[in-house]
C-alpha positions as CSV (number, residue, x, y, z in Angstrom):
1,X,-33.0,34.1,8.2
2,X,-30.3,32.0,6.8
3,X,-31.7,29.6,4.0
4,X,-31.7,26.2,6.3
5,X,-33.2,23.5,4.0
6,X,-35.3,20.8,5.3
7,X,-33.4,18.0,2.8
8,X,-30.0,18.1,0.9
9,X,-29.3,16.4,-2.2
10,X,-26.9,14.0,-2.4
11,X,-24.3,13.8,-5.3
12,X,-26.0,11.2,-6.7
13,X,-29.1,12.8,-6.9
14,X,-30.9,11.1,-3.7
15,X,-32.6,13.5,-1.0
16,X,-31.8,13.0,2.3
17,X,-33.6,14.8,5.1
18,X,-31.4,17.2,6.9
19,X,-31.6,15.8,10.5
20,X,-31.6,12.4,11.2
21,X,-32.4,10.7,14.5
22,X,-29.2,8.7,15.9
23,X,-29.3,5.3,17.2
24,X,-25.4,4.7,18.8
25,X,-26.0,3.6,22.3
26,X,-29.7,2.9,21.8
27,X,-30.7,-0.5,23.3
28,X,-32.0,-3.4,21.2
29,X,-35.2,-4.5,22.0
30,X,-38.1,-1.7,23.5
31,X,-35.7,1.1,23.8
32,X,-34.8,0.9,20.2
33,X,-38.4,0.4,19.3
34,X,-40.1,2.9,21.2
35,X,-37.4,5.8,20.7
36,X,-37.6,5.4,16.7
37,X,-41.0,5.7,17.0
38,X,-40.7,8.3,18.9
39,X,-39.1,9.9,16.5
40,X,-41.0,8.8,14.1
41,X,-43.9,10.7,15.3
42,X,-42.0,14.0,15.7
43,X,-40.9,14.5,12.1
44,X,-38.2,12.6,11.8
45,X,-37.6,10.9,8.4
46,X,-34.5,9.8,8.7
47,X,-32.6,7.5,10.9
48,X,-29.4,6.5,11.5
49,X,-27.9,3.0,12.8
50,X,-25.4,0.7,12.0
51,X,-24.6,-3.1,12.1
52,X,-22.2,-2.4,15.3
53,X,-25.2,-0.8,17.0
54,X,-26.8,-4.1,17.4
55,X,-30.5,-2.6,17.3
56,X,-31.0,-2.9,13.2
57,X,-34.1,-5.0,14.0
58,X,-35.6,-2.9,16.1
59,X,-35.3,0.0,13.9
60,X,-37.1,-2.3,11.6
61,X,-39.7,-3.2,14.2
62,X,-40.4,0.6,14.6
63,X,-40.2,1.6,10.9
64,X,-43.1,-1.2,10.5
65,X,-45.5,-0.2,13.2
66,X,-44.8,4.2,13.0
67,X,-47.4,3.6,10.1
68,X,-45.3,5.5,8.1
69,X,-44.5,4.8,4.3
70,X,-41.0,2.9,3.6
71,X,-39.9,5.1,0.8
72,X,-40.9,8.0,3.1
73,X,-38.2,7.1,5.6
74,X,-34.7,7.4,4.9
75,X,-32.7,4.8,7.0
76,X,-28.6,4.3,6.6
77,X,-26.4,1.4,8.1
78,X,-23.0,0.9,8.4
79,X,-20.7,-2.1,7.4
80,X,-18.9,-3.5,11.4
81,X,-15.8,-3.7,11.9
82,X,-15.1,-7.6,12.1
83,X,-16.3,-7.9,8.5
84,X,-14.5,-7.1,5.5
85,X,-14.0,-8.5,1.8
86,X,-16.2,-8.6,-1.0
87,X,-18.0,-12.2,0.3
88,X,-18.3,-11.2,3.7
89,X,-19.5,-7.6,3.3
90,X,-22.4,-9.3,0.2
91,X,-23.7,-11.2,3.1
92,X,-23.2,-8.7,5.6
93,X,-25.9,-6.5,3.3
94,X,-28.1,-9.5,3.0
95,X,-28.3,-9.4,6.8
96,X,-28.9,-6.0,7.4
97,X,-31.8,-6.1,4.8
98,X,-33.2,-9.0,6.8
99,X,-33.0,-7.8,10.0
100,X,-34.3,-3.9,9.2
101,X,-37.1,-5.9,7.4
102,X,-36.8,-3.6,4.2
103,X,-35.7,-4.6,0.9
104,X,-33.3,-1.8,0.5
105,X,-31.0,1.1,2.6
106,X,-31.1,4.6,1.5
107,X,-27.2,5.0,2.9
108,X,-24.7,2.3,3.7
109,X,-21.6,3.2,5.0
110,X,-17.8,1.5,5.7
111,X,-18.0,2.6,9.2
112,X,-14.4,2.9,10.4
113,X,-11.2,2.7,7.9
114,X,-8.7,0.6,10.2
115,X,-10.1,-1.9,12.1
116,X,-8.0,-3.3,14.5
117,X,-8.2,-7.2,12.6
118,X,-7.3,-5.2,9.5
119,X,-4.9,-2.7,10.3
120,X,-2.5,-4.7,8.0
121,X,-3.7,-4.6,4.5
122,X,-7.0,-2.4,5.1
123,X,-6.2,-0.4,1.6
124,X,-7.0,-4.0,0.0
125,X,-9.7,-5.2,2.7
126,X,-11.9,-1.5,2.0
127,X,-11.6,-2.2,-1.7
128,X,-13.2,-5.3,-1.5
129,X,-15.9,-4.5,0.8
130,X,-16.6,-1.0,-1.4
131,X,-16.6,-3.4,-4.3
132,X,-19.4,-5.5,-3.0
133,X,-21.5,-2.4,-1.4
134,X,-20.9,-0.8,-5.4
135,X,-22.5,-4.4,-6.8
136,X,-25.6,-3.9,-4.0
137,X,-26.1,0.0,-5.1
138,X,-26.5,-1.4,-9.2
139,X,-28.8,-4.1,-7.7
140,X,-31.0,-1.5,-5.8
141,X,-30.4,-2.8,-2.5
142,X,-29.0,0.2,-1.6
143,X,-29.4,3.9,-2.8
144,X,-26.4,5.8,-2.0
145,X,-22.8,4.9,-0.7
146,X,-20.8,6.1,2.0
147,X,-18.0,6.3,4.1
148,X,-17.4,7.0,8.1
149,X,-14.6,8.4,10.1
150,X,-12.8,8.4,7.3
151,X,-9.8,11.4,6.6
152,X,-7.9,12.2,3.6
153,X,-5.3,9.8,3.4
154,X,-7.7,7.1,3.8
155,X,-11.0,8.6,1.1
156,X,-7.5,8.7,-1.0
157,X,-6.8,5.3,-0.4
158,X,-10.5,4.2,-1.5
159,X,-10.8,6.3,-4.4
160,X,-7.9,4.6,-6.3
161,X,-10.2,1.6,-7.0
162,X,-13.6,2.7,-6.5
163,X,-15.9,3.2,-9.4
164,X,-18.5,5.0,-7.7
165,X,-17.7,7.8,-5.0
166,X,-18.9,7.8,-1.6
167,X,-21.8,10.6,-1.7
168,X,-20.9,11.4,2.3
169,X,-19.0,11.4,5.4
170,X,-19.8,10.7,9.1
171,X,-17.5,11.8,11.5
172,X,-18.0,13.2,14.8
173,X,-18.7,17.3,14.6
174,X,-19.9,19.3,16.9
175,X,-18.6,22.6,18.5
176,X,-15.3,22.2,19.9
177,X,-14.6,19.1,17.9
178,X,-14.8,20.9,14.1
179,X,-12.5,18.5,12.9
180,X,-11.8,21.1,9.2
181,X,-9.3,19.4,7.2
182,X,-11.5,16.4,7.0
183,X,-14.5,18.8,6.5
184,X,-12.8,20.4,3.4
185,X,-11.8,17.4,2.2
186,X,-14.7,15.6,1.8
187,X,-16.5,18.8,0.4
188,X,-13.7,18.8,-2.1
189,X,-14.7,15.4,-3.2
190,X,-18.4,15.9,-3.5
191,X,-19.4,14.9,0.2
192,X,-22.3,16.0,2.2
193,X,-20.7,15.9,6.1
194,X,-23.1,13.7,8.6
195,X,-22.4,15.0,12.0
196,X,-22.4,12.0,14.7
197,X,-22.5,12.7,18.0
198,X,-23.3,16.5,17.7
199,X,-24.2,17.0,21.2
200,X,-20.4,15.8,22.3
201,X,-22.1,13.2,24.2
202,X,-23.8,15.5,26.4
203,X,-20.5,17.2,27.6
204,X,-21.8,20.5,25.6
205,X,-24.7,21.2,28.2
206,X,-22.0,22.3,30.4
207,X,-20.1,24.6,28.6
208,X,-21.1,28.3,29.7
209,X,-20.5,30.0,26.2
210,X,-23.6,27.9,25.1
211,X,-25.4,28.3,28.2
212,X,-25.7,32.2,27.4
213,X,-26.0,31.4,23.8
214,X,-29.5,29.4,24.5
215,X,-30.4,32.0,26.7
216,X,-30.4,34.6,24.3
217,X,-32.0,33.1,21.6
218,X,-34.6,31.5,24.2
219,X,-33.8,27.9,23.0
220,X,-32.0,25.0,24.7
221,X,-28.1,24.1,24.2
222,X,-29.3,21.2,21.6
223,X,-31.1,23.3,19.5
224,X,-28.2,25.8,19.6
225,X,-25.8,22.9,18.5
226,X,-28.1,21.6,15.9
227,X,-28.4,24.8,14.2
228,X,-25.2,25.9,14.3
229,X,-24.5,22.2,12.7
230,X,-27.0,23.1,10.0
231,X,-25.5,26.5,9.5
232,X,-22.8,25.3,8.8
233,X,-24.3,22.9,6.3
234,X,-23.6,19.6,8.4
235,X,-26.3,16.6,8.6
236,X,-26.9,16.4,12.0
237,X,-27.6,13.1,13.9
238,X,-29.3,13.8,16.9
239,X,-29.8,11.1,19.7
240,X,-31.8,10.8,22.6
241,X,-34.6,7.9,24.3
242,X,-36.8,11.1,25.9
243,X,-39.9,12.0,24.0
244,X,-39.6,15.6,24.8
245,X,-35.9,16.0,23.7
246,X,-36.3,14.2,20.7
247,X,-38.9,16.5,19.5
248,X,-37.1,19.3,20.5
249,X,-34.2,18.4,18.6
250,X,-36.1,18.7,15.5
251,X,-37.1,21.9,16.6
252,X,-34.6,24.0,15.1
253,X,-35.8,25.5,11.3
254,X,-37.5,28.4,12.6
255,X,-34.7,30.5,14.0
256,X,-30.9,31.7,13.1
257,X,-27.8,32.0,15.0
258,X,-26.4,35.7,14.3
259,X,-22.5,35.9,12.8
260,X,-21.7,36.5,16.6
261,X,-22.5,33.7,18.1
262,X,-21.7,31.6,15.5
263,X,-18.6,33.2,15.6
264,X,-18.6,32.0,19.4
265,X,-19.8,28.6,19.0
266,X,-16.9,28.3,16.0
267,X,-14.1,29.6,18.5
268,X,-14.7,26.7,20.9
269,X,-11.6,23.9,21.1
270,X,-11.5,21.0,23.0
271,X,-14.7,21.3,25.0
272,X,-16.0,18.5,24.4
273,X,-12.6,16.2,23.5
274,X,-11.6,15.3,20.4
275,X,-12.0,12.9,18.0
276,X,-10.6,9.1,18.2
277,X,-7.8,8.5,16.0
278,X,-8.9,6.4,13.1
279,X,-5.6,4.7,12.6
280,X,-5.3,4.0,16.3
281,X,-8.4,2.5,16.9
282,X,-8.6,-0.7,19.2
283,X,-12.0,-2.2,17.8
């Protein structure tokens, strides 16, 4: 079988489990609540959300009441959109922190390059806010930095002025949507790729080549997608508010896609759409 690890290390040294449980589109309040826990329960150990999800304090809530250790849970955020600068993104932290009720993130991330309110001087804008997430990594509010949605002329943009590099990427990958010039990239410059929506938003359940693909390997279309997201050394983000799926999702270290089908799954375009356009962006 090919070697799948349960964790990766990041370049900074930090372990971060190799699936982690998504939160876009997850409600705040009960939903939120009861799906981390959820997920909690199954395995997970590492979840996902982000200040534009509006659900940060439930993921708090269900971090608190899974029972489960703090340091054994690995949870990243992600800087919105409407804020920017070095004042604005401290506090922005600070209220994060408070609302996941933890006194530190294990990944925070700028989570689009170009907002819309920014699109004029967002070279200067991201500087500023990276400079203020670099002060909160020395001060051990936060463990690792990141970046999202990013592509190369904008991680080239960044790096100009950063002093510490972002340790990963999130951007949308999934078969059909493989998105590889940003994939080398980042891998060039020491990132480990997070894979957001890696289901394509549930468009991938139709698509017949994986249909025969889960029927061969006796395993459902998400599993096939998250393996073939792990074999390919991604860091799947899984999401889903169904007990049964979310445990399945996790369900995918004990078998191996064969060169064929990955081959398959790696021949798929535009099945699922592609990718917005970061510079072009209207939020």
């Amino acid at each position: 079988m090919q070697a799948v690890s349960k964790t990766y290390t990041l370049a900074n040294g930090v372990s971060i489990p190799s699936i982690g449980f998504g939160t876009w589109q997850v409600q705040e309040g009960p939903e939120a609540v009861d799906s981390v826990k959820a997920a909690l329960e199954a395995g997970y150990r590492h979840i996902d959300t982000a200040q534009g999800y509006q659900n940060e304090e439930g993921v708090g809530k269900a971090v608190k009441q899974s029972g489960v250790k703090r340091e054994d849970i690995f949870i990243t955020s992600k800087l919105t959109n409407g804020i920017r600068g070095y004042e604005n993104t401290r506090k922005s932290i600070e209220d994060s922190l408070r609302r996941l009720g933890t006194d530190y993130m294990d990944l925070f991330l700028v989570h689009w390059p170009v907002p819309v309110n920014f699109k004029d001087q967002w070279q200067h804008m991201n500087a500023e806010s990276w400079r203020a997430m670099e002060d909160a990594l020395k001060a051990g509010k936060i463990r690792a930095l990141g970046i999202s949605n990013f592509r190369k002329h904008h991680i080239d943009e960044l790096l100009k002025t950063a002093e510490i590099k972002p340790v990963a990427n999130q951007i949308r990958l999934c078969p059909g949507d493989k998105q590889e010039d940003t994939v080398n990239y980042s891998r060039e410059q020491g990132m480990l790729l997070q894979a957001y929506s890696p289901l394509g938003t549930g468009k991938l359940f139709e698509v017949p080549e994986l249909m025969d693909i889960a029927r061969q390997t006796s395993r459902t279309i998400a599993q096939v997608a998250l393996r073939w997201s792990l074999q390919r050394g991604y860091n799947p983000l899984p999401k889903s508010i169904t007990p049964k799926r979310i445990k399945e999702n996790l369900d995918v270290y004990g078998f191996e896609l064969t060169k064929e089908q990955m081959d398959r799954i790696n021949a798929l375009e535009g099945v699922v759409g592609y990718s917005a356009d970061p510079d072009h962006i209207t939020w």
